[in-house]
SEKE-305012 format. One record per atom (N, C-alpha, C, O): x, y, z; atom name; residue in three letters. Coordinates in nm, 2 decimals. Atoms other than C-alpha are relative to their C-alpha. Layout:
BEGIN
<u->X	v->Y	w->Z	atom->CA	res->ALA>
...
END
This chain:
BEGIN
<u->0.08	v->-0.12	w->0.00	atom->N	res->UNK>
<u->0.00	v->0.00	w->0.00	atom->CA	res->UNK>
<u->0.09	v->0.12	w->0.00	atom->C	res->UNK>
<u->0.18	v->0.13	w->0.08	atom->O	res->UNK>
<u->-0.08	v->-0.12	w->0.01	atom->N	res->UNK>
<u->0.14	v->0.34	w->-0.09	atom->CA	res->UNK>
<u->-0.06	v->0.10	w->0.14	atom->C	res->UNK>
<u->-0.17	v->0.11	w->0.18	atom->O	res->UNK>
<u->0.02	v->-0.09	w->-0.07	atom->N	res->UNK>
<u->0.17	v->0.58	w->0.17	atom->CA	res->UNK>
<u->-0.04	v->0.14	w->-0.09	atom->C	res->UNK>
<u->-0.03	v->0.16	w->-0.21	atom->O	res->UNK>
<u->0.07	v->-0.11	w->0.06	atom->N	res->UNK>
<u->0.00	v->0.92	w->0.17	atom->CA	res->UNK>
<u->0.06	v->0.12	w->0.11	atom->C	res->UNK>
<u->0.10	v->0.10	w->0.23	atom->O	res->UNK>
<u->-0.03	v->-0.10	w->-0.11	atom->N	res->UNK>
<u->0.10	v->1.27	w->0.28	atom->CA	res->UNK>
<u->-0.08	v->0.13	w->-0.06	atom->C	res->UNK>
<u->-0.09	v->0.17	w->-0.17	atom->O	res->UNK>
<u->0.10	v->-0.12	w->0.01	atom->N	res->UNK>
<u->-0.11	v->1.55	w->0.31	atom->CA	res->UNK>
<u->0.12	v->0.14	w->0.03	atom->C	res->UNK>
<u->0.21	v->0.15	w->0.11	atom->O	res->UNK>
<u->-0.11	v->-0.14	w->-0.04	atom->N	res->UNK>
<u->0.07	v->1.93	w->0.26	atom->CA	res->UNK>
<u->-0.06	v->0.09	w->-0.06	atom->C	res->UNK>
<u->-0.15	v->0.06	w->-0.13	atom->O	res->UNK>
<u->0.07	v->-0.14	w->0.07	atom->N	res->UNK>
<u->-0.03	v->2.25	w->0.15	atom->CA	res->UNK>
<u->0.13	v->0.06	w->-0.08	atom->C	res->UNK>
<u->0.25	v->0.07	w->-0.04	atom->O	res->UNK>
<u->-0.15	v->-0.07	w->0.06	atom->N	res->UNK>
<u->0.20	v->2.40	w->-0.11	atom->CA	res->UNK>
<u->-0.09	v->0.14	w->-0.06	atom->C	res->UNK>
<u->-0.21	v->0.17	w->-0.07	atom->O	res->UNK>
<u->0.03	v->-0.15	w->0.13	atom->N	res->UNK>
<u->0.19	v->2.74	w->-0.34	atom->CA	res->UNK>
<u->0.06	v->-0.02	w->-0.09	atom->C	res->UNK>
<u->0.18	v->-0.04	w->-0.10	atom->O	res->UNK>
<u->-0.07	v->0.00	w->0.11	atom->N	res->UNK>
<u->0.23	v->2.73	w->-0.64	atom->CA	res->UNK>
<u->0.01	v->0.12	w->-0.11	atom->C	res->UNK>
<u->-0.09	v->0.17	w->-0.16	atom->O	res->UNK>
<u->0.01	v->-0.10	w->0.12	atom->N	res->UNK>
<u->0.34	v->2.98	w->-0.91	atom->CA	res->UNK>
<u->-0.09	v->-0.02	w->-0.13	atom->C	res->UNK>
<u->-0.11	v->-0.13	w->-0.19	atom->O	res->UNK>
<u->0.10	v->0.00	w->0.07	atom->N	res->UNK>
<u->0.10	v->3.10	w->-1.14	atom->CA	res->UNK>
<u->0.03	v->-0.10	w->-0.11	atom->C	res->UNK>
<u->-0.07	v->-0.16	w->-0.16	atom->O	res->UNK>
<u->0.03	v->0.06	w->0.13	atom->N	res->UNK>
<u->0.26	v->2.91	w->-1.44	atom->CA	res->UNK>
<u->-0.02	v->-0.11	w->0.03	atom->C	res->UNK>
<u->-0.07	v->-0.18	w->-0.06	atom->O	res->UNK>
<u->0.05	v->0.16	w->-0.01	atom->N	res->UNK>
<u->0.25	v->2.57	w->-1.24	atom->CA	res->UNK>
<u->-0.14	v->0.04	w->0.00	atom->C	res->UNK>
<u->-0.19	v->0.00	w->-0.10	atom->O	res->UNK>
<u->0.13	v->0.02	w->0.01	atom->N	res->UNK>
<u->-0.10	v->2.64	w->-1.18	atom->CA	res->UNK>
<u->-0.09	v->0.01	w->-0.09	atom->C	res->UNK>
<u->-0.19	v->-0.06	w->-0.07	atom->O	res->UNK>
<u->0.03	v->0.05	w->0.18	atom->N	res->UNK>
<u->-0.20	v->2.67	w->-1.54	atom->CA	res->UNK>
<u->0.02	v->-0.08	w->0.01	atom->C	res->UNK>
<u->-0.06	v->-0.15	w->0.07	atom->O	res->UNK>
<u->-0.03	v->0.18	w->0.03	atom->N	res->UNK>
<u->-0.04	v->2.35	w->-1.60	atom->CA	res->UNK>
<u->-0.08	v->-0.08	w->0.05	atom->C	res->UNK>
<u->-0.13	v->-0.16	w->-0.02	atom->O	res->UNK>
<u->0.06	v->0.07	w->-0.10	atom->N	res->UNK>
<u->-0.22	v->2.19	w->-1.32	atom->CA	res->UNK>
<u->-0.16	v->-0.04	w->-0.06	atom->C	res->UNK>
<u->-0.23	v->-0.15	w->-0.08	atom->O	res->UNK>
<u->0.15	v->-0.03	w->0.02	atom->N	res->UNK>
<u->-0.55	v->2.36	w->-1.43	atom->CA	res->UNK>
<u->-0.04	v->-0.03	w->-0.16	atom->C	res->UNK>
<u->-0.16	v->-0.03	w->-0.19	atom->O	res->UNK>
<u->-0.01	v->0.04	w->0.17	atom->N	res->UNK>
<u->-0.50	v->2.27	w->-1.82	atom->CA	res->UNK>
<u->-0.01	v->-0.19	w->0.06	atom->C	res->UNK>
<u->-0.11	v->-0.25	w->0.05	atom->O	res->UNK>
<u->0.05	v->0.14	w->-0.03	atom->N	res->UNK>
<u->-0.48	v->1.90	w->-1.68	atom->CA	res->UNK>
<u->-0.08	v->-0.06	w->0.05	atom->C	res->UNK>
<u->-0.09	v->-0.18	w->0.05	atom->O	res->UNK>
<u->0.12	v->0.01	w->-0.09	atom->N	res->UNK>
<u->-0.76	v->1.93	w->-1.49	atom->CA	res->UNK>
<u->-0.14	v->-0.05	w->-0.13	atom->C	res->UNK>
<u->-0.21	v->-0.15	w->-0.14	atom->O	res->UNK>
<u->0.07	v->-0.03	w->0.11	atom->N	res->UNK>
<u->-0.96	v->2.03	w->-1.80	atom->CA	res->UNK>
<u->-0.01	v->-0.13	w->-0.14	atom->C	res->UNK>
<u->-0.10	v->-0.19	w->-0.20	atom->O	res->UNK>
<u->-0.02	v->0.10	w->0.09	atom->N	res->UNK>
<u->-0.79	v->1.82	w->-2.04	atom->CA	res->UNK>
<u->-0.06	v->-0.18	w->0.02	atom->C	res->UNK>
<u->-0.10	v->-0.27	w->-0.05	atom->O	res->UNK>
<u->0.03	v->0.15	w->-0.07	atom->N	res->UNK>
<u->-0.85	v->1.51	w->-1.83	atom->CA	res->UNK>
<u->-0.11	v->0.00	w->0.05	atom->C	res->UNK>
<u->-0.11	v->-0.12	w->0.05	atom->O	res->UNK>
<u->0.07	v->-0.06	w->-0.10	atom->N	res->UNK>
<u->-1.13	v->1.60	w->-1.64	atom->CA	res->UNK>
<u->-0.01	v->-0.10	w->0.14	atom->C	res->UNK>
<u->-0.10	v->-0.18	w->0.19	atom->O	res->UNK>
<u->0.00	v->0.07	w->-0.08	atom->N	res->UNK>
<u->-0.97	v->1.49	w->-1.36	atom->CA	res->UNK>
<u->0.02	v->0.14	w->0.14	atom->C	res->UNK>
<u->0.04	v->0.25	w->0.12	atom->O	res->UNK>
<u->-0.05	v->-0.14	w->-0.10	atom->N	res->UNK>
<u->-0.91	v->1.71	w->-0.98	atom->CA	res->UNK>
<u->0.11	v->0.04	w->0.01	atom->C	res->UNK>
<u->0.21	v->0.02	w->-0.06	atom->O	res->UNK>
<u->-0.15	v->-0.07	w->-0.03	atom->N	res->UNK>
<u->-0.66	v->1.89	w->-0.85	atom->CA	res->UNK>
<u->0.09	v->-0.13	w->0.03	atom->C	res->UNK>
<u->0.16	v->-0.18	w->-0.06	atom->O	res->UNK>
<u->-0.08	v->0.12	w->-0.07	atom->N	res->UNK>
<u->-0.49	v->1.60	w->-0.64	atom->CA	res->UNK>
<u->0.05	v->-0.09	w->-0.09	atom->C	res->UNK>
<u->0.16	v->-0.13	w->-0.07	atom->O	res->UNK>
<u->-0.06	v->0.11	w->0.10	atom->N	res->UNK>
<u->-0.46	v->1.36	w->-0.95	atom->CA	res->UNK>
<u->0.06	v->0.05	w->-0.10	atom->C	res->UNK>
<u->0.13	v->-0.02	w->-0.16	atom->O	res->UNK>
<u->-0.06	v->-0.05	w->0.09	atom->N	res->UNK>
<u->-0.37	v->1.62	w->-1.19	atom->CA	res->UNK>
<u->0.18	v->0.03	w->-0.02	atom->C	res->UNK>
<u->0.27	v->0.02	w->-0.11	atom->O	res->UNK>
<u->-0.12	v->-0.05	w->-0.05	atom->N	res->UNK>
<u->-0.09	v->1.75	w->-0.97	atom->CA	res->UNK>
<u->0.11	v->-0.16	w->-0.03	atom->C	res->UNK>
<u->0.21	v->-0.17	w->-0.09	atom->O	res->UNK>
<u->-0.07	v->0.14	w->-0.02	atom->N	res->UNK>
<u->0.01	v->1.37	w->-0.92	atom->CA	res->UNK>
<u->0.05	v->-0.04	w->-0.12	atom->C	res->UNK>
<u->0.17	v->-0.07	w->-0.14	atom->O	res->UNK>
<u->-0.07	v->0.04	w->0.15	atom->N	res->UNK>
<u->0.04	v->1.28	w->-1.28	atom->CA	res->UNK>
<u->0.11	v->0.09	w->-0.07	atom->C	res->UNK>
<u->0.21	v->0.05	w->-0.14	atom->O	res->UNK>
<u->-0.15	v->-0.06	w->0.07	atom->N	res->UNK>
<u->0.27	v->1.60	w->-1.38	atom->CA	res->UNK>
<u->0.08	v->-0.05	w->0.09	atom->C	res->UNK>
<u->0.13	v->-0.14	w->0.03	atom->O	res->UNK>
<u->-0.11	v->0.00	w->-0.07	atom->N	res->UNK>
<u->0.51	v->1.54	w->-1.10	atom->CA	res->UNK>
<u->0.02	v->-0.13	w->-0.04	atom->C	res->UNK>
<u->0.12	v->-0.13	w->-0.11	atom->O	res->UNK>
<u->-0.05	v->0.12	w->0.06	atom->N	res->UNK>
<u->0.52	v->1.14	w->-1.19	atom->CA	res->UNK>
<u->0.07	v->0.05	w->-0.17	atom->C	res->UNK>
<u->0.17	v->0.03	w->-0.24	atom->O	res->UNK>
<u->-0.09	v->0.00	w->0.19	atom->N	res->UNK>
<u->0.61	v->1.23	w->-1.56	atom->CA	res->UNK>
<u->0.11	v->0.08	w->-0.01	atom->C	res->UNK>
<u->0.18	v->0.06	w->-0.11	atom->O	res->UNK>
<u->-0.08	v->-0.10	w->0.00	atom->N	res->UNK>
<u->0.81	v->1.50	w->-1.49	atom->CA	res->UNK>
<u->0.18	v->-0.13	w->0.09	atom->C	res->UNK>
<u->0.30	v->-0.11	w->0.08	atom->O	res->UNK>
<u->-0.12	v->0.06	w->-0.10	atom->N	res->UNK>
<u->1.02	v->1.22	w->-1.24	atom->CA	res->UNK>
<u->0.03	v->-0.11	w->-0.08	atom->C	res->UNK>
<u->0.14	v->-0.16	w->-0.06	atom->O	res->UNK>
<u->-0.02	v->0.09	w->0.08	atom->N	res->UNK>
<u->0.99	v->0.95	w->-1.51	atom->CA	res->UNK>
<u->0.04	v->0.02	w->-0.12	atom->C	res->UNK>
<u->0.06	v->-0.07	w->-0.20	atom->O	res->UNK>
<u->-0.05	v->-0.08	w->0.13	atom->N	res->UNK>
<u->1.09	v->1.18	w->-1.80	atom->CA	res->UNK>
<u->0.17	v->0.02	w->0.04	atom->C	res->UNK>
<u->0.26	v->0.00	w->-0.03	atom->O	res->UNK>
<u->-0.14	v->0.00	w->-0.04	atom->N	res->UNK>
<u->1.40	v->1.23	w->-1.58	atom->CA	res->UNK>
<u->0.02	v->0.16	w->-0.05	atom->C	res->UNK>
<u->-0.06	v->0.22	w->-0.12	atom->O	res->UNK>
<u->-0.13	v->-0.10	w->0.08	atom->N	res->UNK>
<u->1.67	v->1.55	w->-1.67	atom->CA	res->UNK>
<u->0.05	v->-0.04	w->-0.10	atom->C	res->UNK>
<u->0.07	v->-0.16	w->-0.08	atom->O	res->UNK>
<u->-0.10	v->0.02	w->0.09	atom->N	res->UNK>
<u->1.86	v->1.52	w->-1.98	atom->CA	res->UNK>
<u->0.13	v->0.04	w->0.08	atom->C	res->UNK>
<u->0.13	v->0.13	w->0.15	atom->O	res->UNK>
<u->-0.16	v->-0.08	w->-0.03	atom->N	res->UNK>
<u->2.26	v->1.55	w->-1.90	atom->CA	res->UNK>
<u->-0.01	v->0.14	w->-0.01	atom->C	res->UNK>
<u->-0.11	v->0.20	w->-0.05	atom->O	res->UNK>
<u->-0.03	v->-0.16	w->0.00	atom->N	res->UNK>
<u->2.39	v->1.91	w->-1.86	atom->CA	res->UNK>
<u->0.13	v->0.01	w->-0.15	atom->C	res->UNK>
<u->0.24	v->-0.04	w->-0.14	atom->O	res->UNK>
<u->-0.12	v->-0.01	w->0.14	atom->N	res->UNK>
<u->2.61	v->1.96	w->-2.19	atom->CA	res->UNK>
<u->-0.02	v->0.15	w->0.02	atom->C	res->UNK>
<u->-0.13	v->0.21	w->0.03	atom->O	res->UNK>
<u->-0.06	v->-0.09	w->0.05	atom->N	res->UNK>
<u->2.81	v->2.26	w->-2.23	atom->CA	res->UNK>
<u->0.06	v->0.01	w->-0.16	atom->C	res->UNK>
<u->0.13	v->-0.08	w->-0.18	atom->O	res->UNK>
<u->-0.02	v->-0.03	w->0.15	atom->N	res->UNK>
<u->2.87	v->2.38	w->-2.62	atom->CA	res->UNK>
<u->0.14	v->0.01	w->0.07	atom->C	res->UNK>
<u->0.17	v->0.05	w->0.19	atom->O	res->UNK>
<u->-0.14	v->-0.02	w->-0.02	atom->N	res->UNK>
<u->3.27	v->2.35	w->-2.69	atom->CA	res->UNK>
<u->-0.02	v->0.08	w->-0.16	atom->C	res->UNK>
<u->-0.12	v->0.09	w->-0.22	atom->O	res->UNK>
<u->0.00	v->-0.08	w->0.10	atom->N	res->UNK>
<u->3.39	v->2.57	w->-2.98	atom->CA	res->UNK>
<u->0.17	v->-0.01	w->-0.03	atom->C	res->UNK>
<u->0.25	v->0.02	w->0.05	atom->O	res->UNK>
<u->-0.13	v->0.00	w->0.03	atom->N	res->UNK>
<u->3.72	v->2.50	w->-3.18	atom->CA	res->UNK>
<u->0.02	v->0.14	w->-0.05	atom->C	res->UNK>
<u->-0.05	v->0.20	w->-0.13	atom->O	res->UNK>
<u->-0.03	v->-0.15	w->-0.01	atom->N	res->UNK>
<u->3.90	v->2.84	w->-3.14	atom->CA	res->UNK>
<u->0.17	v->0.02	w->-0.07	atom->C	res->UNK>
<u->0.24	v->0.12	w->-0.05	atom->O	res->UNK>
<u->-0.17	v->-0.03	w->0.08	atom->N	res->UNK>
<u->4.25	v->2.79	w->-3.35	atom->CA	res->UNK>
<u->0.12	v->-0.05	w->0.12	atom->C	res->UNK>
<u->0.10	v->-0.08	w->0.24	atom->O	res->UNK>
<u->-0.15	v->-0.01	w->-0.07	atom->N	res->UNK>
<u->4.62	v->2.76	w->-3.21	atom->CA	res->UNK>
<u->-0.03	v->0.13	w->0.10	atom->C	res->UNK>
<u->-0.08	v->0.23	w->0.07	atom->O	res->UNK>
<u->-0.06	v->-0.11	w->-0.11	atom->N	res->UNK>
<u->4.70	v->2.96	w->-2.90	atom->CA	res->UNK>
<u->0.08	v->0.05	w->-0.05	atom->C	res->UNK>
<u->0.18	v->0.01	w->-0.12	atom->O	res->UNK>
<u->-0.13	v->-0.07	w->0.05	atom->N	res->UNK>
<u->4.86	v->3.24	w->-2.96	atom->CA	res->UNK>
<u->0.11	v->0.04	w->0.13	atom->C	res->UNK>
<u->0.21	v->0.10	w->0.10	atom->O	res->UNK>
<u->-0.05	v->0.04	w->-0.12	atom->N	res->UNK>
<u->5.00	v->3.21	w->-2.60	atom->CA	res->UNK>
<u->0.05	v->-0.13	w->0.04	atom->C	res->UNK>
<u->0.02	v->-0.24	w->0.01	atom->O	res->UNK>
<u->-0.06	v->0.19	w->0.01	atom->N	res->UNK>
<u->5.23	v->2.94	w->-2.47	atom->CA	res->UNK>
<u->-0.09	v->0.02	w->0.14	atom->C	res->UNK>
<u->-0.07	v->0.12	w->0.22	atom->O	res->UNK>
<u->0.07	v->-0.03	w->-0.13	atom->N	res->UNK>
<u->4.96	v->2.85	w->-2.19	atom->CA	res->UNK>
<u->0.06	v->-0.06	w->0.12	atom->C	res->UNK>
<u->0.03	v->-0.04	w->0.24	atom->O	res->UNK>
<u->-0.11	v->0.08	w->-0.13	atom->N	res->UNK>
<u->5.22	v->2.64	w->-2.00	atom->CA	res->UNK>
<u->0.02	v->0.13	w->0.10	atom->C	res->UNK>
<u->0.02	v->0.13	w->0.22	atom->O	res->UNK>
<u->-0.03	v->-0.13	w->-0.10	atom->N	res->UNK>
<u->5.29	v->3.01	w->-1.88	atom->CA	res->UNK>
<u->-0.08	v->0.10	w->0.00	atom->C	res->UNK>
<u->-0.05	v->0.21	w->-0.01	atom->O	res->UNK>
<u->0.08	v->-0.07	w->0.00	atom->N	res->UNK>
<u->4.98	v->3.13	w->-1.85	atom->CA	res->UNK>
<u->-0.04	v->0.10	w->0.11	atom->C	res->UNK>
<u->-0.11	v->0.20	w->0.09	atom->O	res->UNK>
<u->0.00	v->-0.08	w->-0.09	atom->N	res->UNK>
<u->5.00	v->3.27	w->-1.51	atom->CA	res->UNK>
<u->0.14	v->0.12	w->0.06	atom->C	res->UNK>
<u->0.15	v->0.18	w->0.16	atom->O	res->UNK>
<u->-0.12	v->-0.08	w->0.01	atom->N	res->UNK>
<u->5.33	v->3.45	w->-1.57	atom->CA	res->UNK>
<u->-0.10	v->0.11	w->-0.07	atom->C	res->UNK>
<u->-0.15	v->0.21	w->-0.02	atom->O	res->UNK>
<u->0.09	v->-0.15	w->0.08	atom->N	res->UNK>
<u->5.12	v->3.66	w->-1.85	atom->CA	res->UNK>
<u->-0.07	v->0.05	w->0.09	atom->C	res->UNK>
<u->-0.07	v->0.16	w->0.13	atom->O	res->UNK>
<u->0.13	v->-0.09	w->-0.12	atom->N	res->UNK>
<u->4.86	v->3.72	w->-1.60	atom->CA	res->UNK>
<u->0.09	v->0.06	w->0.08	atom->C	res->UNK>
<u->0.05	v->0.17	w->0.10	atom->O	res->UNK>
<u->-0.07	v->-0.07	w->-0.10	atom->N	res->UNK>
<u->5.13	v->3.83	w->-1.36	atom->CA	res->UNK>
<u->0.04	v->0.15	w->-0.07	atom->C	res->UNK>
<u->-0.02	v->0.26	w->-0.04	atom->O	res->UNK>
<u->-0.05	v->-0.05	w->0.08	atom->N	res->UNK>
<u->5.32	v->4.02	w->-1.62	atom->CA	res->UNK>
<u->-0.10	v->0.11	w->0.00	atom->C	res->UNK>
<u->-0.07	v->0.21	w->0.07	atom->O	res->UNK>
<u->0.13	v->-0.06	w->0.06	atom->N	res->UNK>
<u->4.98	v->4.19	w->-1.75	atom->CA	res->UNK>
<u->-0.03	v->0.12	w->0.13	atom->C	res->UNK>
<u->-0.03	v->0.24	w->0.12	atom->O	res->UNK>
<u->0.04	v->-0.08	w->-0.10	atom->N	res->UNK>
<u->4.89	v->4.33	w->-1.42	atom->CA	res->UNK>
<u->0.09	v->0.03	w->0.07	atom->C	res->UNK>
<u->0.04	v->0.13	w->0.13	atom->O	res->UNK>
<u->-0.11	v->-0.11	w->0.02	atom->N	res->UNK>
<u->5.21	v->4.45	w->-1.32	atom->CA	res->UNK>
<u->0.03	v->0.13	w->-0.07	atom->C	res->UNK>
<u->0.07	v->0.24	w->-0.03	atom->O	res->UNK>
<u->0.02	v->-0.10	w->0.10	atom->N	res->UNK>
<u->5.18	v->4.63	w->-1.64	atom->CA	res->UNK>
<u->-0.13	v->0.14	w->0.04	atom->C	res->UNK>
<u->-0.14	v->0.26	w->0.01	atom->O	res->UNK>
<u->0.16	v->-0.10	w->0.01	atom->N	res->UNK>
<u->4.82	v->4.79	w->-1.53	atom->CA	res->UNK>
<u->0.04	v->0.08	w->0.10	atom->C	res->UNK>
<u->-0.01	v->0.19	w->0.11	atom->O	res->UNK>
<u->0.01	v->-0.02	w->-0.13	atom->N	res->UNK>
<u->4.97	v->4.84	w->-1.16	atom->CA	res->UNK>
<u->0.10	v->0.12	w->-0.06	atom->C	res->UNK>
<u->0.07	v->0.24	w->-0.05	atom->O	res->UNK>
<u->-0.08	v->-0.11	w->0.02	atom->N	res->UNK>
<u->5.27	v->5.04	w->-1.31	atom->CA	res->UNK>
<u->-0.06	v->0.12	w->-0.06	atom->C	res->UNK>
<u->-0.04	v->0.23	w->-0.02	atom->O	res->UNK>
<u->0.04	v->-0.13	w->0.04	atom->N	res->UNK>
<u->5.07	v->5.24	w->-1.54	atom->CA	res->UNK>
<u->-0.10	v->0.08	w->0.07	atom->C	res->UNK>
<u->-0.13	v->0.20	w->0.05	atom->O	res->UNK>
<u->0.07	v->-0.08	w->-0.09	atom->N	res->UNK>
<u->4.84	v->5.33	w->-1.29	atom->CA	res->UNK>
<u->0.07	v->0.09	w->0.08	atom->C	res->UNK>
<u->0.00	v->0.18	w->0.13	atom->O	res->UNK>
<u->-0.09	v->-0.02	w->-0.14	atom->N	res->UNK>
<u->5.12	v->5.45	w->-1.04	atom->CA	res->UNK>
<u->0.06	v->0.12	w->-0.13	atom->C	res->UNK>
<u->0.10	v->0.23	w->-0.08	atom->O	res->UNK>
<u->-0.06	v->-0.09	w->0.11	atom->N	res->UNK>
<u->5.24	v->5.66	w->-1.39	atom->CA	res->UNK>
<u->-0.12	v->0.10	w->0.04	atom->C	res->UNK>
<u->-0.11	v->0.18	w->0.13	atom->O	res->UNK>
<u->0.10	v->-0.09	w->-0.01	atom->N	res->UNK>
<u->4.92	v->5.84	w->-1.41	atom->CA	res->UNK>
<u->-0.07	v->0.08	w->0.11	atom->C	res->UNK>
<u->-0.13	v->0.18	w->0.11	atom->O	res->UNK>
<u->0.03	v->-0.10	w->-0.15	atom->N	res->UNK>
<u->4.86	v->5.91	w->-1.01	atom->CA	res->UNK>
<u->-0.13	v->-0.04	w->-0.02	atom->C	res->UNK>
<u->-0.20	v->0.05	w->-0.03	atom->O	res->UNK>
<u->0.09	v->0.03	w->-0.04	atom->N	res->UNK>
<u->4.57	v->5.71	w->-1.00	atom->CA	res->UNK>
<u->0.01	v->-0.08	w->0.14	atom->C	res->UNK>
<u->-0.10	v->-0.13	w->0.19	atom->O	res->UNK>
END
């Protein structure tokens, strides 16, 4: 036997459209409506998270020393600030 739990939630307006369209569509209540998106929505699962890559050419940097440039760089900004009396 499945357990049962009784809760009060709030829902945002666009879940309660959805709710209220399955209500309609089905003509079923609130409580079964709710119940059937949240099963499909848990049996549909997430897809993976994929990030787009993008081939961007040869480095025009050797990145082996990439935190020298960064050092270098901002040395550079620190000096010219200290030029200008900022």
């Amino acid at each position: 036997m499945m357990s049962r739990m009784r809760t009060t939630v709030t829902l945002d307006d666009d879940t309660t459209n959805l709710v209220r369209r399955r209500m309609a569509e089905r003509g079923v209540g609130f409580k079964q409506a709710l119940n059937e998106l949240i099963r499909e929505t848990a049996e549909r699962g997430r897809p993976p998270f994929r990030t787009p890559t993008y081939a961007m050419g040869q480095a025009t940097v050797d990145l082996t020393k990439a935190l020298q440039v960064a050092g270098q760089l901002e040395d550079d900004e620190i000096q010219r600030k200290l030029h200008r009396g900022v």
